[in-house]
TORFILUM-814964 format. One record per residue (C-alpha): residue number from 1; chain; x, y, z. Coordinates in Angstrom, 1 decimal, decimal comma, always signed. Each point is the difference from the previous one (the first is absolute). Example, Ala and Ser with C-alpha at 12.3 -4.5 7.8 and 13.67 -1.06 7.14 Angstrom:
REM TORFILUM-814964
<1 'A' <+12,3 -4,5 +7,8>> <2 'A' <+1,4 +3,4 -0,7>> 
This chain:
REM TORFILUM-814964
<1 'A' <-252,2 -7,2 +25,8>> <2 'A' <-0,2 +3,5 +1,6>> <3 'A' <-3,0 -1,3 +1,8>> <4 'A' <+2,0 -3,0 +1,3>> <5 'A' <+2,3 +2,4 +1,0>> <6 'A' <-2,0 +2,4 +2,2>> <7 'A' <-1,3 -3,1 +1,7>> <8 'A' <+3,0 -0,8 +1,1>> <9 'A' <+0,9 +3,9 +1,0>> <10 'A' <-3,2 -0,1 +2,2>> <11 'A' <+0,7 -3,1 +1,6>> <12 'A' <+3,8 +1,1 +0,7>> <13 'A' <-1,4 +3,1 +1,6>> <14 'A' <-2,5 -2,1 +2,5>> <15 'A' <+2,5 -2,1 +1,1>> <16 'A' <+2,2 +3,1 +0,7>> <17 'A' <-2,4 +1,7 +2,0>> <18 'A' <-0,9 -3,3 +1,8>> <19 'A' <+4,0 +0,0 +0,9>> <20 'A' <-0,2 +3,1 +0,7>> <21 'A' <-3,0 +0,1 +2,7>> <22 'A' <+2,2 -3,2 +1,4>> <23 'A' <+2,9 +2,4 +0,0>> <24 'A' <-2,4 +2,5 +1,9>> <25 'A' <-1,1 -3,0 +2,3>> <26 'A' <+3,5 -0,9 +1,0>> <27 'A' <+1,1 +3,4 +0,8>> <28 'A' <-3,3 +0,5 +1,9>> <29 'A' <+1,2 -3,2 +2,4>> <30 'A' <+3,2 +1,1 +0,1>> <31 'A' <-1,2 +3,5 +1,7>> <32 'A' <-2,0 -1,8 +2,2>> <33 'A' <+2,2 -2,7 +1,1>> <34 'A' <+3,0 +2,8 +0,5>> <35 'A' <-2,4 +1,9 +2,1>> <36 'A' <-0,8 -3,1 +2,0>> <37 'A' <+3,3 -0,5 +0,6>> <38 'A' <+0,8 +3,0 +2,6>> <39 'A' <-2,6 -1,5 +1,6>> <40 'A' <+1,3 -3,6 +0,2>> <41 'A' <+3,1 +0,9 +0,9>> <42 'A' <-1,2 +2,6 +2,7>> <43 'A' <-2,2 -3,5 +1,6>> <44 'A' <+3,1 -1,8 -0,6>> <45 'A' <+2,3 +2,3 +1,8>> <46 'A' <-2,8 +0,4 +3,1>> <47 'A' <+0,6 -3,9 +0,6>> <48 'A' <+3,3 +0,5 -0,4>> <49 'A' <-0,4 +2,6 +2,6>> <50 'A' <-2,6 -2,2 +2,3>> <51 'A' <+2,0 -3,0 -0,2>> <52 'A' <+3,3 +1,8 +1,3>> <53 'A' <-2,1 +1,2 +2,7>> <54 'A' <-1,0 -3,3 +1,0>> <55 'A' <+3,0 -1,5 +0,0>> <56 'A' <+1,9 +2,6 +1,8>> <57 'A' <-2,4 -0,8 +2,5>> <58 'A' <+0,6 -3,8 +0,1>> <59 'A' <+3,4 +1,2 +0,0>> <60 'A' <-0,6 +1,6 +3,7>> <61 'A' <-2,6 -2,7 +1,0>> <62 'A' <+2,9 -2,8 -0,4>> <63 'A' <+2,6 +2,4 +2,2>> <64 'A' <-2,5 +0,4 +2,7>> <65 'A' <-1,2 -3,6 -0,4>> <66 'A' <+3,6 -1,4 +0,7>> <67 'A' <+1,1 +2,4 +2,2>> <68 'A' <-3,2 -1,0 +2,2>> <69 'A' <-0,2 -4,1 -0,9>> <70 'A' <-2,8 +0,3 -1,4>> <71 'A' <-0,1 -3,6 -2,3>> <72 'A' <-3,5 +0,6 -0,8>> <73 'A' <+0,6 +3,5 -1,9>> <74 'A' <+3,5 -1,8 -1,4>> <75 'A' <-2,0 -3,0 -1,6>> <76 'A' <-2,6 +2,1 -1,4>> <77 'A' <+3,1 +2,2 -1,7>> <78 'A' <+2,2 -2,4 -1,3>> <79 'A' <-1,1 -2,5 -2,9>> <80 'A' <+0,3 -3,9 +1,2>> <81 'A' <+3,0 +0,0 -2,6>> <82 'A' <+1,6 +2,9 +0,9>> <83 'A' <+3,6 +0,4 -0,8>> <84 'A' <+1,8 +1,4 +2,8>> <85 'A' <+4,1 +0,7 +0,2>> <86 'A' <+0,5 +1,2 +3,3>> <87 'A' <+3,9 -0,5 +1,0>> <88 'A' <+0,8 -1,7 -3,0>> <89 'A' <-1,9 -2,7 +0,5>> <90 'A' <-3,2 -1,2 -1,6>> <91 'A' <-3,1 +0,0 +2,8>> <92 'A' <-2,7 -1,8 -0,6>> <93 'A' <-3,7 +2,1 +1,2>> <94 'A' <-0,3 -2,6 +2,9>> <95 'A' <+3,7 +0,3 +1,4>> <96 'A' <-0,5 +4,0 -0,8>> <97 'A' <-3,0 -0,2 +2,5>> <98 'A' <+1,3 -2,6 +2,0>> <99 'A' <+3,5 +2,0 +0,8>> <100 'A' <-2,5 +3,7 +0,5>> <101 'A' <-2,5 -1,6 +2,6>> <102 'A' <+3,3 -1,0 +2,2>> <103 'A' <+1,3 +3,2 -0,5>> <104 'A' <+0,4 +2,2 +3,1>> <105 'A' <-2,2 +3,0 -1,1>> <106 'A' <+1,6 +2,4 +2,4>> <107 'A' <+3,6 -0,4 -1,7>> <108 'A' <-1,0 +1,3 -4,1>> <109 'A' <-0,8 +3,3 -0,8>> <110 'A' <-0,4 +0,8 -4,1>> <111 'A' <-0,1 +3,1 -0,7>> <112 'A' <-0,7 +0,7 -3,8>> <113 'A' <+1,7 +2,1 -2,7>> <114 'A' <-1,6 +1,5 -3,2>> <115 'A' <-1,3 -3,1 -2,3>> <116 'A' <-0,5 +0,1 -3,8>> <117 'A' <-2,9 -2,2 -1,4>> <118 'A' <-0,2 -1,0 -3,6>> <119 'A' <-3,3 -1,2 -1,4>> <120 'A' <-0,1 -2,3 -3,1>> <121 'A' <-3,7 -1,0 -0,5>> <122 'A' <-0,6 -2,6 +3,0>> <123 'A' <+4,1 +0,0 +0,9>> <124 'A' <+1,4 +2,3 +2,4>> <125 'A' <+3,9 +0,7 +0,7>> <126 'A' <+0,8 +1,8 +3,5>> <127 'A' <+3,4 +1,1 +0,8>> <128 'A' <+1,4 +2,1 +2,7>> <129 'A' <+1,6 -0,3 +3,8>> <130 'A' <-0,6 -0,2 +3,3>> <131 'A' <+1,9 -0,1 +3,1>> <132 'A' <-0,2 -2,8 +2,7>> <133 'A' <+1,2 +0,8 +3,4>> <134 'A' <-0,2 -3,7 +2,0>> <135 'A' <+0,9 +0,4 +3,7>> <136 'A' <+1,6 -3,1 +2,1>> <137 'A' <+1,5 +0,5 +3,5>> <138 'A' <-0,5 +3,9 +0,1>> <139 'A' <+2,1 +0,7 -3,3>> <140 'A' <-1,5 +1,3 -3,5>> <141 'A' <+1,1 -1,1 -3,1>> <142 'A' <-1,1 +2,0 -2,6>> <143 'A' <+0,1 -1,7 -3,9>> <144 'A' <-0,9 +1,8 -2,6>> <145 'A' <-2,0 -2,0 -3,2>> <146 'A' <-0,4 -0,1 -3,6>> <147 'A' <-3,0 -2,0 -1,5>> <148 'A' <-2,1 -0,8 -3,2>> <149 'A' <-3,2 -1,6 +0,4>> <150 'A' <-2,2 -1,4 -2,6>> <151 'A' <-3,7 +0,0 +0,8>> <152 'A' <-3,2 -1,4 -2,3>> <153 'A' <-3,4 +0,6 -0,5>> <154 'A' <-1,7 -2,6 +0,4>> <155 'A' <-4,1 -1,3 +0,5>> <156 'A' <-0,6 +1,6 +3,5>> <157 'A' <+2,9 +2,6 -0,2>> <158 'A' <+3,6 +0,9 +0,2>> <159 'A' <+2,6 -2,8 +1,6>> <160 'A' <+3,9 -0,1 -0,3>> <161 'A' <+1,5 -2,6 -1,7>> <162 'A' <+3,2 +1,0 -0,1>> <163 'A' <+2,2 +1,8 +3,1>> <164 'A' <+3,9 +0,9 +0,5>> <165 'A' <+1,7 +2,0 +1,7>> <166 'A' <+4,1 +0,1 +1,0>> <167 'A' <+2,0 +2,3 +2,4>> <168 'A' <+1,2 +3,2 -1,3>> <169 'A' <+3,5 +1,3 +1,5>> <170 'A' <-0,3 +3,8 +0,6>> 
């Protein structure tokens, strides 16, 4: 019997250590994964940080592309089922272009405030202001804007899907 016994003892203390060098595995992952993980959230944050970038400038591209009637650099911006709010009403992407390209470009000026971009993953959230001074018969009228747009990431790039904006009383 004492031999059965310290069979058993010596099997019990393989499989410990066993559990034990998976105890020493596991911990070894665990250091390296956690000091991954600066790294992937240091890649993650650089995106963040490129993507912001890029849509700030899309941001400016579709001020100047407006303000200039320029349809081309507007279709390449917005998605093909962008959805726009502009005055309370619902624009399609061909009435937005249509109404821009008879537009009198001499009568907008936008003038931008400070924007804030959120980045989640391939989604983007911009809000911020602008001013539009629109000039008719030698008067300015100067409105001032709030707005939230919603842009995408999609196979070539970034394109808005979503745009509105409504007057804001100073």
């Amino acid at each position: 019997m004492v031999g059965h016994r310290q069979c058993i003892d010596t099997a019990d203390m393989r499989n410990r250590g066993s559990i034990n060098g998976r105890n020493i595995m596991r911990v070894i992952c665990s250091i390296i994964l956690l000091g991954c993980s600066p790294i992937l959230l240091l890649h993650a944050q650089q995106t963040d940080v490129a993507a912001s970038g890029t849509i700030r400038s899309l941001e400016r591209e579709w001020v100047d592309a407006q303000s200039r009637n320029n349809n081309r650099a507007l279709d390449l911006i917005l998605d093909n089922s962008v959805v726009y709010v502009e005055y309370g009403h619902l624009v399609s992407k061909a009435d937005y272009l249509l109404r821009i390209k008879h537009q009198d470009p001499s009568t907008d000026e936008i003038v931008m405030e400070p924007i804030t971009v959120r980045v989640f993953g391939s989604t983007a959230i911009v809000t911020g202001s602008y001013r539009e001074t629109q000039r008719k018969a030698g008067t300015h009228t100067v409105t001032r804007w709030r707005f939230v747009d919603t842009w995408a990431y999609k196979k070539y790039g970034w394109v808005l899907i979503a745009a509105g904006s409504t007057p804001v009383r100073d």
